[in-house]
MIFITI-532886 format. One record per atom (N, C-alpha, C, O): atom name; residue number from 1; x, y, z. Coordinates in steps of 0.2 Angstrom, whole numbers, plus 2048, in hexadecimal, padded with zeros to 3 digits. Layout:
N
+------+-----+-----+-----+-----+
! site ! pos !  px !  py !  pz !
+------+-----+-----+-----+-----+
!   CA ! NUM !   X !   Y !   Z !
...
+------+-----+-----+-----+-----+
This chain:
129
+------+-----+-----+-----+-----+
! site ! pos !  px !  py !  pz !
+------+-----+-----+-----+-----+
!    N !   1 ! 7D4 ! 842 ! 7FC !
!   CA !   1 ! 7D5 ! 83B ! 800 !
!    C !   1 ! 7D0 ! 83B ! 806 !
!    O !   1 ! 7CE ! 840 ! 808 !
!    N !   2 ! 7CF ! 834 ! 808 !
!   CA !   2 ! 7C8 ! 837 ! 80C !
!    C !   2 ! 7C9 ! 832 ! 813 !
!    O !   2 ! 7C5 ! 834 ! 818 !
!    N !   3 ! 7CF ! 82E ! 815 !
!   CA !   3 ! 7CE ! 82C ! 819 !
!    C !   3 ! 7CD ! 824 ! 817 !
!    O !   3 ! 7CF ! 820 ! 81C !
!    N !   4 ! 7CC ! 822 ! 813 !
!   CA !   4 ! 7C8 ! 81B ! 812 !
!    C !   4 ! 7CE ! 817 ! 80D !
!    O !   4 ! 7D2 ! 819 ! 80A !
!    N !   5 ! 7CC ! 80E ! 80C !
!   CA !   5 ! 7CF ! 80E ! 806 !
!    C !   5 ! 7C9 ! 80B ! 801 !
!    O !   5 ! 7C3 ! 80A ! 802 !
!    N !   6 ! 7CE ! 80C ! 7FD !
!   CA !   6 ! 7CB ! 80E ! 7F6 !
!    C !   6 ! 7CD ! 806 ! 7F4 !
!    O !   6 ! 7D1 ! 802 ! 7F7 !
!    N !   7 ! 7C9 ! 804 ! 7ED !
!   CA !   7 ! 7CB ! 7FD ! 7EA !
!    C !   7 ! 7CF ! 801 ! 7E4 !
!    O !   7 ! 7CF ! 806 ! 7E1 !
!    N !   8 ! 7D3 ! 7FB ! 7E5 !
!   CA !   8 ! 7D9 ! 7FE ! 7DD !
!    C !   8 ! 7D9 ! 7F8 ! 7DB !
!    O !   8 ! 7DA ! 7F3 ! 7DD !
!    N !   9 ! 7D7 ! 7FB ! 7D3 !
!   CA !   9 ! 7D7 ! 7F7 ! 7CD !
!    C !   9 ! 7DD ! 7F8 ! 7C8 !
!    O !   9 ! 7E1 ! 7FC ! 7C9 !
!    N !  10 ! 7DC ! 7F4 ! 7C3 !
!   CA !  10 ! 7E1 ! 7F5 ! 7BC !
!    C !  10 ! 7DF ! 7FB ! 7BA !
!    O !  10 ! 7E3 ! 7FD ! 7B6 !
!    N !  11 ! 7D8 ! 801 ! 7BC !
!   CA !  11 ! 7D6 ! 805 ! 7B8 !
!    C !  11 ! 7DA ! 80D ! 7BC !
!    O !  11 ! 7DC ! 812 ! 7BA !
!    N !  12 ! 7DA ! 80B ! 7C4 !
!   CA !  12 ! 7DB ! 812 ! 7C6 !
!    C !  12 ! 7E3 ! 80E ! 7CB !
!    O !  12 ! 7E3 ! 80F ! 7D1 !
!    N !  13 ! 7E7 ! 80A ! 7C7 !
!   CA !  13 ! 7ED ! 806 ! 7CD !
!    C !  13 ! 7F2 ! 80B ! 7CD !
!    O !  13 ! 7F4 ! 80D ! 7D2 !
!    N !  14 ! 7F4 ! 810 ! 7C6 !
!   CA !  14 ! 7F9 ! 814 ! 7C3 !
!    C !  14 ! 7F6 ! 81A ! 7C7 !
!    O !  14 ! 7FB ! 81B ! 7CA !
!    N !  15 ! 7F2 ! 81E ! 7C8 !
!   CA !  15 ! 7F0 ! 822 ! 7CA !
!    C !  15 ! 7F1 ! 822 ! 7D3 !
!    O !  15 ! 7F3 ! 827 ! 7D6 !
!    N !  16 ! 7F0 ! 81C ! 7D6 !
!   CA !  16 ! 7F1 ! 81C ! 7DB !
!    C !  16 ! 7F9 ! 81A ! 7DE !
!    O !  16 ! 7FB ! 81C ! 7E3 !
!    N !  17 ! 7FB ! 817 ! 7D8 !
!   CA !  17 ! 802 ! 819 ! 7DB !
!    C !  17 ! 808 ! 820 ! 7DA !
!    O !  17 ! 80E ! 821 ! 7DA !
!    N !  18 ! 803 ! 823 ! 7D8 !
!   CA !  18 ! 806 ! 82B ! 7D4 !
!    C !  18 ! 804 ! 830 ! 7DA !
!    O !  18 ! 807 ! 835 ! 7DC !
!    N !  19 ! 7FE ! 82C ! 7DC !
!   CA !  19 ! 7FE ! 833 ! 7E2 !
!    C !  19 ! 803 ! 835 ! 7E8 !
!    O !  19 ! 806 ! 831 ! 7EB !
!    N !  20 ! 802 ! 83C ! 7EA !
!   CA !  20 ! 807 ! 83D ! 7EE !
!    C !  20 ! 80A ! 837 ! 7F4 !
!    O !  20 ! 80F ! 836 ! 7F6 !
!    N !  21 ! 805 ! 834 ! 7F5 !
!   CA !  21 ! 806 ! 82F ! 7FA !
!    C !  21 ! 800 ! 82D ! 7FA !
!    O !  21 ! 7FA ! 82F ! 7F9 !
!    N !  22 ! 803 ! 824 ! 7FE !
!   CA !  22 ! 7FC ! 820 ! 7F8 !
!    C !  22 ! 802 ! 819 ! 7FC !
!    O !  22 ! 808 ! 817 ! 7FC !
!    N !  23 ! 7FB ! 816 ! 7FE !
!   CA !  23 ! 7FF ! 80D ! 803 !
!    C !  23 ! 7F9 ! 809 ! 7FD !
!    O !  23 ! 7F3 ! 80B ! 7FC !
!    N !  24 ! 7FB ! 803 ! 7F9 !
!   CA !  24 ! 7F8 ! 7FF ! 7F7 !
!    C !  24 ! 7FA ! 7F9 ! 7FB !
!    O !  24 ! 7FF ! 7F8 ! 7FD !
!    N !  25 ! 7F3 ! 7F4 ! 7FC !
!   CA !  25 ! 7F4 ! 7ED ! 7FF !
!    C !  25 ! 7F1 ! 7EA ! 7FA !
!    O !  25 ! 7EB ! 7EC ! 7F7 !
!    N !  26 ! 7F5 ! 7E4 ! 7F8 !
!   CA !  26 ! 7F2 ! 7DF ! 7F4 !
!    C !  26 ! 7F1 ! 7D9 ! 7F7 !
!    O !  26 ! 7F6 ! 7D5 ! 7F8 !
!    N !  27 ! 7EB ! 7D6 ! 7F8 !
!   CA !  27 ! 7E8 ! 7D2 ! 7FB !
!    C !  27 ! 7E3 ! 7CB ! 7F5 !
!    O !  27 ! 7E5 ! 7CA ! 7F0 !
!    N !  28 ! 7DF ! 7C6 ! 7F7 !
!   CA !  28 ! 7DE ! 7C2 ! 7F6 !
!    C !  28 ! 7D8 ! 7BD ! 7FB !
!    O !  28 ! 7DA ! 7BB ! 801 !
!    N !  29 ! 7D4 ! 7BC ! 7FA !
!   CA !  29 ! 7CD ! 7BD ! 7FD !
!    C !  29 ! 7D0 ! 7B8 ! 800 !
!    O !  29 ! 7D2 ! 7BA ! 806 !
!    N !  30 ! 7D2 ! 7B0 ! 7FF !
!   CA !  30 ! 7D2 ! 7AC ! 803 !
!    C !  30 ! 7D9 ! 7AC ! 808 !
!    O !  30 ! 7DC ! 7A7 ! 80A !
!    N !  31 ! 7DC ! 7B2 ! 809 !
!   CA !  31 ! 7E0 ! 7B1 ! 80D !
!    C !  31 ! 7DD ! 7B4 ! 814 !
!    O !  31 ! 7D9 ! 7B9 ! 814 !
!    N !  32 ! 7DF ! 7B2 ! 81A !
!   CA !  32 ! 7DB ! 7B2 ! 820 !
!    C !  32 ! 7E0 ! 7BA ! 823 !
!    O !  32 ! 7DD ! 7BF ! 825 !
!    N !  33 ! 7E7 ! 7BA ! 821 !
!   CA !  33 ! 7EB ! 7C1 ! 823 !
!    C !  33 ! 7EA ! 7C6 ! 81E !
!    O !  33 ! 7EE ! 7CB ! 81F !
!    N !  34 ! 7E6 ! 7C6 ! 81B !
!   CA !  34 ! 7E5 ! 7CB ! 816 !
!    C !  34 ! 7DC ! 7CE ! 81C !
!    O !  34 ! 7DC ! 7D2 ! 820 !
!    N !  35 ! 7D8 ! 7CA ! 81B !
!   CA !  35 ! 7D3 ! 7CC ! 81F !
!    C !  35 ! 7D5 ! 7CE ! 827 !
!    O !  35 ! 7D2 ! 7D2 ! 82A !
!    N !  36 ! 7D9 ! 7CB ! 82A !
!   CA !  36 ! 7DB ! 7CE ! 830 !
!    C !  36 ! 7DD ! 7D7 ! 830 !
!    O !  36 ! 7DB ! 7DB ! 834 !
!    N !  37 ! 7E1 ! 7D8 ! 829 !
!   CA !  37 ! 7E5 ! 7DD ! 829 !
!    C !  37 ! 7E0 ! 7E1 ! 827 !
!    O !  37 ! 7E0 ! 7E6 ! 82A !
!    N !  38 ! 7DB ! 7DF ! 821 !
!   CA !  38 ! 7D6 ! 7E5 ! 822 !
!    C !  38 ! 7D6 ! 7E9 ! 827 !
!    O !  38 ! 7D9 ! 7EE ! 826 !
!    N !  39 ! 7D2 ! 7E8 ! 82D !
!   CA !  39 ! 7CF ! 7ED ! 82F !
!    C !  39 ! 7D7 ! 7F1 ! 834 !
!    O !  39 ! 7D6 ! 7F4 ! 839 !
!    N !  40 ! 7DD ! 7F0 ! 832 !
!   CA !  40 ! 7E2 ! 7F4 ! 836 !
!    C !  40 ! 7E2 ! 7FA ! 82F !
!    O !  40 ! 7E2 ! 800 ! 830 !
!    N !  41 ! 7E3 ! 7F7 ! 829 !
!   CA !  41 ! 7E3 ! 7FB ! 824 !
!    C !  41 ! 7DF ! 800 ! 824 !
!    O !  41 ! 7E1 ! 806 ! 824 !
!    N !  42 ! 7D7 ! 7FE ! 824 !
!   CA !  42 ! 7D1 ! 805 ! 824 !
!    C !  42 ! 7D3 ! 809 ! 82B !
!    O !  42 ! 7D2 ! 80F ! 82B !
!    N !  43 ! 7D6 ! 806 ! 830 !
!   CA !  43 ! 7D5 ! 80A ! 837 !
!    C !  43 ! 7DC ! 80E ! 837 !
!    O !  43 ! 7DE ! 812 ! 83C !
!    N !  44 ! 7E1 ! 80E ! 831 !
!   CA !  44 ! 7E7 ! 814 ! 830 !
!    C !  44 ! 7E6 ! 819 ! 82B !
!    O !  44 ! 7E8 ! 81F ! 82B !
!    N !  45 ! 7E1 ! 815 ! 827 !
!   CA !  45 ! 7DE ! 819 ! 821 !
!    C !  45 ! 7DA ! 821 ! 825 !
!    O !  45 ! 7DA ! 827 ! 823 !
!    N !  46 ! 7D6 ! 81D ! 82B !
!   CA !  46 ! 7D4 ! 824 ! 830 !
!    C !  46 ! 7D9 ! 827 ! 82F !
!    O !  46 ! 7DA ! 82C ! 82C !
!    N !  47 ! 7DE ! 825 ! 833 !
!   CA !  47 ! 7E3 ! 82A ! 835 !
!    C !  47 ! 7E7 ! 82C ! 831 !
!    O !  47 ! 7EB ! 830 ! 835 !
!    N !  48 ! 7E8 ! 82C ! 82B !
!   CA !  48 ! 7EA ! 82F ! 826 !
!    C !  48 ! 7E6 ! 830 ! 821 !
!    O !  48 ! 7E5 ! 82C ! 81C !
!    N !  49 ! 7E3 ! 836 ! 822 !
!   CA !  49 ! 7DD ! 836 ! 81B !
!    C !  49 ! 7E2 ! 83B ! 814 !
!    O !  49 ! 7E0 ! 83D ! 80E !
!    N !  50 ! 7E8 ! 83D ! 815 !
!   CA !  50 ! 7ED ! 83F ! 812 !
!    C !  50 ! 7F2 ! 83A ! 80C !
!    O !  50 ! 7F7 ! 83B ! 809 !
!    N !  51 ! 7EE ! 835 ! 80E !
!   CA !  51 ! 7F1 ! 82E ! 80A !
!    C !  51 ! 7ED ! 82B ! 807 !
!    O !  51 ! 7E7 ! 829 ! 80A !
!    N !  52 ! 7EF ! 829 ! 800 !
!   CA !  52 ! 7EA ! 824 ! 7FD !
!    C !  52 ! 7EA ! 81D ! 802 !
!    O !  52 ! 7EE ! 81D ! 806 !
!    N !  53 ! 7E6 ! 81A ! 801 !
!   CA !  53 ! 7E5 ! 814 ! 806 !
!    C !  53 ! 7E1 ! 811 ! 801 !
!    O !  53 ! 7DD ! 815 ! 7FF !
!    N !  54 ! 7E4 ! 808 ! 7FC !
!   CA !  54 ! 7DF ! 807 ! 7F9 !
!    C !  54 ! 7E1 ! 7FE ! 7FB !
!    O !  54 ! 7E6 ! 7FC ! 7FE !
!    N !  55 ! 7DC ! 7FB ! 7F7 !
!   CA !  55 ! 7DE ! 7F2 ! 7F8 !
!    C !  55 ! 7DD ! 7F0 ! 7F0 !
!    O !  55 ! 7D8 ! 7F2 ! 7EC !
!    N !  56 ! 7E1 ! 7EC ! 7EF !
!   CA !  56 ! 7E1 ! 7EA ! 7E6 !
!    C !  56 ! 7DE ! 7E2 ! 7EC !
!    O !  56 ! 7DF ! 7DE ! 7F1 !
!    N !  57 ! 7D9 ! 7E2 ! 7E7 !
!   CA !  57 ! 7D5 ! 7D8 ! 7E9 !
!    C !  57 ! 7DA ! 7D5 ! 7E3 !
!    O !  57 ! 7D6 ! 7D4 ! 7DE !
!    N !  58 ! 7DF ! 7D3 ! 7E3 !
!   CA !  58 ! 7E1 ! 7D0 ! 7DD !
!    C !  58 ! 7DC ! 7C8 ! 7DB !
!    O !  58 ! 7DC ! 7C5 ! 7D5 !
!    N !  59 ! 7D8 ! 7C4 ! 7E0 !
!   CA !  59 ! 7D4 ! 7C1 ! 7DE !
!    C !  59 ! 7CD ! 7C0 ! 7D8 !
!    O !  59 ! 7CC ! 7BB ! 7D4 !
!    N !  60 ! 7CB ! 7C9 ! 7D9 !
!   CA !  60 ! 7C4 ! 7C9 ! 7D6 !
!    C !  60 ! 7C6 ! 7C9 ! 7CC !
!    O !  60 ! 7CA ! 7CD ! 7CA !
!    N !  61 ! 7C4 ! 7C6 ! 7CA !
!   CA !  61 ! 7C6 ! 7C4 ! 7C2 !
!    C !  61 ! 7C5 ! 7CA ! 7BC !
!    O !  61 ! 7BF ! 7CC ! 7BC !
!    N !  62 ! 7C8 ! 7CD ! 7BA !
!   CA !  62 ! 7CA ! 7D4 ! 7B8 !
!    C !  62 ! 7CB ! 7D9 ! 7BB !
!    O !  62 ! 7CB ! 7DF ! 7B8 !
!    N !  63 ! 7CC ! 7D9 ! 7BF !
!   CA !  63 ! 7CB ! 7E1 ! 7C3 !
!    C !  63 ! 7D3 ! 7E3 ! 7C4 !
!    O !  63 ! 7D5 ! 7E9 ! 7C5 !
!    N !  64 ! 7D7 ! 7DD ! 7C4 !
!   CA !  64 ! 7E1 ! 7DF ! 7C5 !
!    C !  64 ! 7E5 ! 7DA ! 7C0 !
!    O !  64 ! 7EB ! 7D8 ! 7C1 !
!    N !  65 ! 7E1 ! 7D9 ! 7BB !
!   CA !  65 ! 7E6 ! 7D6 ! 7B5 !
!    C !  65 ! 7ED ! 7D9 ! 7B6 !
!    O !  65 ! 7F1 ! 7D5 ! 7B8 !
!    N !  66 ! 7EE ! 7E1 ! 7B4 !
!   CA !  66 ! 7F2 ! 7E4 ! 7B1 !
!    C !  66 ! 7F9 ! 7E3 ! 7B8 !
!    O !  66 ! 7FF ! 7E1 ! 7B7 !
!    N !  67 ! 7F4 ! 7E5 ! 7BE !
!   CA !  67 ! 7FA ! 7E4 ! 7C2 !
!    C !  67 ! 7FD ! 7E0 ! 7C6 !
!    O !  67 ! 802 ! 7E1 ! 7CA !
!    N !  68 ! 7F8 ! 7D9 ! 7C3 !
!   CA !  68 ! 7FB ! 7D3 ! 7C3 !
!    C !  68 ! 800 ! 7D0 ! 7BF !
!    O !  68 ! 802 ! 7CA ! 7BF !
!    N !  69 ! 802 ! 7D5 ! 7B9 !
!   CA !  69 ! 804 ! 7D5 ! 7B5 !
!    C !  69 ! 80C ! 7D7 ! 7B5 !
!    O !  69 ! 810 ! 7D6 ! 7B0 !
!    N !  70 ! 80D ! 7DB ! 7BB !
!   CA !  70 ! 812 ! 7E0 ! 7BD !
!    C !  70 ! 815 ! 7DE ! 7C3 !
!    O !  70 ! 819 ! 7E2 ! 7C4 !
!    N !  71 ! 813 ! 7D9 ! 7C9 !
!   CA !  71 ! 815 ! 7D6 ! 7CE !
!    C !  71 ! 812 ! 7CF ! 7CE !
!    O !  71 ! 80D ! 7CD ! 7CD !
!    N !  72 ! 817 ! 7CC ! 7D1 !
!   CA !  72 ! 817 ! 7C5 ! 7D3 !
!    C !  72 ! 817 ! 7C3 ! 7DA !
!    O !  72 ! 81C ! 7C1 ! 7DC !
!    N !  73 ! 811 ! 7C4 ! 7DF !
!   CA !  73 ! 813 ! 7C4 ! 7E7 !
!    C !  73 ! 811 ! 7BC ! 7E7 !
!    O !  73 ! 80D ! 7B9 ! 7E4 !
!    N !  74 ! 817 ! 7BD ! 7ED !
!   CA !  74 ! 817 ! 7B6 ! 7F0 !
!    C !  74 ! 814 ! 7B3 ! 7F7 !
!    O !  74 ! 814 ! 7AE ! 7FA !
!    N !  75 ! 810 ! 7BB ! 7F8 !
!   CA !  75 ! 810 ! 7BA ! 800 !
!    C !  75 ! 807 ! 7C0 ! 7FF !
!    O !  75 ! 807 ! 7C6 ! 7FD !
!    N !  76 ! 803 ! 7BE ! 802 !
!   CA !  76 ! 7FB ! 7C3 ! 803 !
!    C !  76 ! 7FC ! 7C2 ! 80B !
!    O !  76 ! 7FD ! 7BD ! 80E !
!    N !  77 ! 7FA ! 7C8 ! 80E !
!   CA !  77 ! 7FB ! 7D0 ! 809 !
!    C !  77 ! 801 ! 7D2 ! 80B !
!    O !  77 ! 805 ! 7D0 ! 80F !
!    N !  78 ! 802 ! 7D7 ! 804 !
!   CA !  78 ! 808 ! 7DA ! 804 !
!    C !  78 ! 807 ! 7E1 ! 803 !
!    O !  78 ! 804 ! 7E2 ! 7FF !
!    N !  79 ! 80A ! 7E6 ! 805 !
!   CA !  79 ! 807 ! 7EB ! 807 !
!    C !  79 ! 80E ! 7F2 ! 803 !
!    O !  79 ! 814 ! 7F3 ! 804 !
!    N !  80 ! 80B ! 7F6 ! 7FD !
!   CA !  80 ! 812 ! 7FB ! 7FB !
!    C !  80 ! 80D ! 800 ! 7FD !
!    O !  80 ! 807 ! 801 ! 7FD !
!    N !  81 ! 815 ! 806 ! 7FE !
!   CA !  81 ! 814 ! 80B ! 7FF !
!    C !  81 ! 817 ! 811 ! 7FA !
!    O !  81 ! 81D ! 811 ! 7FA !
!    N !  82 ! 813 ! 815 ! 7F7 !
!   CA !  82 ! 814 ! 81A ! 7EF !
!    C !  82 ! 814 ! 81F ! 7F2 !
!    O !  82 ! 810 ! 821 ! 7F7 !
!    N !  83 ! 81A ! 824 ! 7EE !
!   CA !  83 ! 81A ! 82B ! 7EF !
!    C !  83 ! 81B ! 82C ! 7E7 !
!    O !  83 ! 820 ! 82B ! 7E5 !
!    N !  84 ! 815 ! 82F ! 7E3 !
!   CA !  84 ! 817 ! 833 ! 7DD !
!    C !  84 ! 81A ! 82E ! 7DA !
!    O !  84 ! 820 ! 831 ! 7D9 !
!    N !  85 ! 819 ! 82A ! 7D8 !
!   CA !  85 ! 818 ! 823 ! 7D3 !
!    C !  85 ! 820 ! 820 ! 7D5 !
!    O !  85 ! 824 ! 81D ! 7D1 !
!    N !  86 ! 822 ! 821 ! 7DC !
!   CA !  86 ! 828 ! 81E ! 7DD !
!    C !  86 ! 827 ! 818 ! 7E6 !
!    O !  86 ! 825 ! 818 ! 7EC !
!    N !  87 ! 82A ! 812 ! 7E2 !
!   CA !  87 ! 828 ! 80D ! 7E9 !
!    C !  87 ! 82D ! 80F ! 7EF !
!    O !  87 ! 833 ! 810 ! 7ED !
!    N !  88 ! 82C ! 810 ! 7F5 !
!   CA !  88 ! 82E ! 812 ! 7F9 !
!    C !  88 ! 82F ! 80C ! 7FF !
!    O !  88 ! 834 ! 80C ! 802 !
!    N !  89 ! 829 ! 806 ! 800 !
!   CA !  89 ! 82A ! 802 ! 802 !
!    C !  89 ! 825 ! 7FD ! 800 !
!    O !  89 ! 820 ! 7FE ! 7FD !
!    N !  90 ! 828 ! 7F7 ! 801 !
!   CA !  90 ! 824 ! 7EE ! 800 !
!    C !  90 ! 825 ! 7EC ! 806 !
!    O !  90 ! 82A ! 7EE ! 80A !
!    N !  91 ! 81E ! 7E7 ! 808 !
!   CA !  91 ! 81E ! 7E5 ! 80E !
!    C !  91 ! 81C ! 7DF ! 80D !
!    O !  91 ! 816 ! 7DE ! 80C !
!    N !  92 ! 81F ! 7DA ! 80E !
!   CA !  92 ! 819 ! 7D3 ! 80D !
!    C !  92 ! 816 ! 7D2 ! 814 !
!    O !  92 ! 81A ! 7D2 ! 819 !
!    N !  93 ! 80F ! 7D0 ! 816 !
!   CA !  93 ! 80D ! 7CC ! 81B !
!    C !  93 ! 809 ! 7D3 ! 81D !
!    O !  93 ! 809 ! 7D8 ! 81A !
!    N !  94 ! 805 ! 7CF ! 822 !
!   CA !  94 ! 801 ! 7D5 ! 826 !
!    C !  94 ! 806 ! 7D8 ! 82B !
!    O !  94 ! 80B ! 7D5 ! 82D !
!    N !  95 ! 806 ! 7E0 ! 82A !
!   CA !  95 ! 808 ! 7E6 ! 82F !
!    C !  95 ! 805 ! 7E6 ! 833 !
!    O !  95 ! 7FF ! 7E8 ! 832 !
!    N !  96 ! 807 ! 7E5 ! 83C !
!   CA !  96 ! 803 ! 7EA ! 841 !
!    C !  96 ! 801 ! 7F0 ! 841 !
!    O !  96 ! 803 ! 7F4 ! 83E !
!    N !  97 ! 7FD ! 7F0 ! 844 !
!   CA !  97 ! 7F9 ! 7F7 ! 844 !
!    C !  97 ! 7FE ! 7FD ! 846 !
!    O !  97 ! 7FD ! 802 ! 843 !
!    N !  98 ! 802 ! 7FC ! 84C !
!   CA !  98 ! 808 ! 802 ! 84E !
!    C !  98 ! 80C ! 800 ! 848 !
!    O !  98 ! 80C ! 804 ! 843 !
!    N !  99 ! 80F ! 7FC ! 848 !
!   CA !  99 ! 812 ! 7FB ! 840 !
!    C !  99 ! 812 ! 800 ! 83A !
!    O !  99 ! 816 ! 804 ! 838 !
!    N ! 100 ! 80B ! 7FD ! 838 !
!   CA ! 100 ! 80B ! 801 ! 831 !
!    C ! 100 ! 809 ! 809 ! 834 !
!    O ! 100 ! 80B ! 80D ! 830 !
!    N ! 101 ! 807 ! 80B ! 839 !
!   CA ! 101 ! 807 ! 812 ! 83C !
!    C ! 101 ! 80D ! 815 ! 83B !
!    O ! 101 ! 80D ! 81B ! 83A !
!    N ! 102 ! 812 ! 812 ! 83C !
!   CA ! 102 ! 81A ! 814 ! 83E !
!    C ! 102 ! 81C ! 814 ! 838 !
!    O ! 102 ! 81F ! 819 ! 837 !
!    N ! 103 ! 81A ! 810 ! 832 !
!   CA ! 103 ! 81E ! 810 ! 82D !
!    C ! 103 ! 81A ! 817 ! 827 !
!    O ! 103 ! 81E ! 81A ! 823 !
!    N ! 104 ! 813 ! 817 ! 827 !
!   CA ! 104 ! 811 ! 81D ! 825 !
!    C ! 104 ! 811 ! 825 ! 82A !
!    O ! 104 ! 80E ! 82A ! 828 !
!    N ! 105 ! 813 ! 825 ! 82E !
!   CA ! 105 ! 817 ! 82B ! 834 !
!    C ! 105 ! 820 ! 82D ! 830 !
!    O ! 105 ! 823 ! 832 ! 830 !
!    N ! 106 ! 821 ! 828 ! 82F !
!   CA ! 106 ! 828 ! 828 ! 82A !
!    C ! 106 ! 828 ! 82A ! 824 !
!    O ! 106 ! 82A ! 830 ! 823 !
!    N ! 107 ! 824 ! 826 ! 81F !
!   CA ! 107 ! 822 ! 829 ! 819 !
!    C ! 107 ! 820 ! 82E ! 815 !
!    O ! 107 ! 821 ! 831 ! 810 !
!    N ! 108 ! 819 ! 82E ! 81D !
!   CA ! 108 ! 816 ! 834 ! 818 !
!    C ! 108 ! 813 ! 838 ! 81D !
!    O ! 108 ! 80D ! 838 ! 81E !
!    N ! 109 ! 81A ! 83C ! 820 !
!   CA ! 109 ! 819 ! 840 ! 826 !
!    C ! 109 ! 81C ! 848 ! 822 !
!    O ! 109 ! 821 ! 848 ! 81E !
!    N ! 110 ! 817 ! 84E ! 823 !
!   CA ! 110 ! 818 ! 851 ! 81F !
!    C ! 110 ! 820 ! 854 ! 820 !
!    O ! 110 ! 823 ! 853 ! 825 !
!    N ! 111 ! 823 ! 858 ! 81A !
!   CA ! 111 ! 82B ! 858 ! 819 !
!    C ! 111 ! 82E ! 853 ! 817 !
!    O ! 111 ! 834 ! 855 ! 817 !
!    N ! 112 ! 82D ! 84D ! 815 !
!   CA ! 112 ! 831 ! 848 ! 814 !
!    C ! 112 ! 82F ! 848 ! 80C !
!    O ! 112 ! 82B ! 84B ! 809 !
!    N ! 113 ! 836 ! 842 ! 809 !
!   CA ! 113 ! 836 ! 841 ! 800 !
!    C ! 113 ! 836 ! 83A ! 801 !
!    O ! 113 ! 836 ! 836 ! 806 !
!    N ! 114 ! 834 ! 839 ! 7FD !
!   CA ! 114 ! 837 ! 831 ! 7FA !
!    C ! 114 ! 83D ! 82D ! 7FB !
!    O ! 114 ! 842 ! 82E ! 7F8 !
!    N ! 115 ! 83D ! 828 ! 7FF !
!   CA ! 115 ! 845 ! 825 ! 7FD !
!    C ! 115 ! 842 ! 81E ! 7FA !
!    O ! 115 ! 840 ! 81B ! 7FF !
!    N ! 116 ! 842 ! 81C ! 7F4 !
!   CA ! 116 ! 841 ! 815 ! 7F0 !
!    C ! 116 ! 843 ! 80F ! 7F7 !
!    O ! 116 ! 847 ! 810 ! 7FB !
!    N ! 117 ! 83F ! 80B ! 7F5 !
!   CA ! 117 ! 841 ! 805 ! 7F8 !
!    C ! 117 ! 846 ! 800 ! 7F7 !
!    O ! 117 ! 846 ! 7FD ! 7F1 !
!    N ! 118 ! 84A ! 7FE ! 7FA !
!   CA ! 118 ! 852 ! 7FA ! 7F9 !
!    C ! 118 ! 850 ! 7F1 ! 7F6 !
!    O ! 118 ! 84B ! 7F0 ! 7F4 !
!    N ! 119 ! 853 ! 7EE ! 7F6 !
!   CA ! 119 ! 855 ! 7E8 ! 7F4 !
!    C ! 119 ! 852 ! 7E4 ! 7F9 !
!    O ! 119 ! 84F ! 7DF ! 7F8 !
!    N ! 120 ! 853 ! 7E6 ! 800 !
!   CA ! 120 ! 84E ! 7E2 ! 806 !
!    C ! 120 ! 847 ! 7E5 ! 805 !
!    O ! 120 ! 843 ! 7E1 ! 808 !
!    N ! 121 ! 845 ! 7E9 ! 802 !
!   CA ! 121 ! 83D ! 7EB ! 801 !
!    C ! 121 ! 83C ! 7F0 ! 807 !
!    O ! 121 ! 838 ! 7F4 ! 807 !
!    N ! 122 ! 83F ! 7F0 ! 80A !
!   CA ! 122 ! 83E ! 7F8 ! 80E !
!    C ! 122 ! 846 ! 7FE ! 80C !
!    O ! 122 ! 84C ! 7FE ! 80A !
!    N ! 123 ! 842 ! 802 ! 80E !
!   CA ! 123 ! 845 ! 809 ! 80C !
!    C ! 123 ! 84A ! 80B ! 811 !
!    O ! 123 ! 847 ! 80D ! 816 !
!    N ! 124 ! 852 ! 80B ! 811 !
!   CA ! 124 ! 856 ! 80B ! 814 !
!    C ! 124 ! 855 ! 814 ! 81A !
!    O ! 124 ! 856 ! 814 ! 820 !
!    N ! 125 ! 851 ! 819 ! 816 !
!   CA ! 125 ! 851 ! 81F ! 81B !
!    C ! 125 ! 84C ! 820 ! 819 !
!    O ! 125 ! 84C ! 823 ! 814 !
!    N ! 126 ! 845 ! 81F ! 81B !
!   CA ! 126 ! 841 ! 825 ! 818 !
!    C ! 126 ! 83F ! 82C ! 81B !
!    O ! 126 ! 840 ! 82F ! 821 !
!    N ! 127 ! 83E ! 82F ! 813 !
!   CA ! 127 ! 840 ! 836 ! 815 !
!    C ! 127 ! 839 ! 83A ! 812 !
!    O ! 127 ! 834 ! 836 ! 810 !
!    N ! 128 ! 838 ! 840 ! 813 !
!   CA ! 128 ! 832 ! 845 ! 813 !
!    C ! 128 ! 82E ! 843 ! 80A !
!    O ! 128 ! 831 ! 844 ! 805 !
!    N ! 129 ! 828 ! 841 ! 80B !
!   CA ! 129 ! 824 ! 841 ! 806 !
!    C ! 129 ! 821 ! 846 ! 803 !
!    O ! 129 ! 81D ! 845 ! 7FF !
+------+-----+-----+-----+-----+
């Protein structure tokens, strides 16, 4: 893991939601809060170089067929959070910067497990990943 994000495609989406921990945002060129969020996302990804950090462009024409195929968002961006191919959290909308800090400090603080994400889209406790 290097610090940065990575593009996730239909070809490496499984793989990235399998690793130990791993934030996907899916985003969409013409939305103005997907590019504001970029650069909070690259400047967490510093700070956690122990987490996948990637962005699905669900815009560009083949490249997220499959996992357009598997989600229906209503809202760009939307931001999940995977521990070992389990969702932990969905977020719609841009995350602040201390925000999404707080919520990856929670998940994937070492000692901590998985707690699956509830029916509101956030995770009632999270616990050591």
């Amino acid at each position: 893991m290097s610090g940065s994000v990575e593009d996730v495609t239909d070809e490496n989406y499984e793989a990235f939601k399998n690793a130990r921990a791993a934030v996907i945002v899916y985003g969409i060129a013409s939305c103005e809060p997907c590019a504001a969020y970029d650069p909070i996302v690259a400047d967490v990804a510093r700070r956690f170089p122990h987490v996948q950090m990637g962005k699905a462009k669900m815009h560009v024409p083949g490249r997220c067929r499959d996992i357009k195929k598997q989600h229906n968002f209503e809202t760009y961006p939307t931001t999940h959070l995977y521990a070992r191919g389990t969702l932990l959290l969905a977020r719609e909308g841009k995350i602040e910067e201390h925000a999404l800090i707080t919520l990856m400090q929670d998940y994937f603080s070492p000692g901590t497990s998985p707690s699956p994400a509830g029916h509101d889209q956030t995770a009632a406790s999270p616990k050591d990943v």
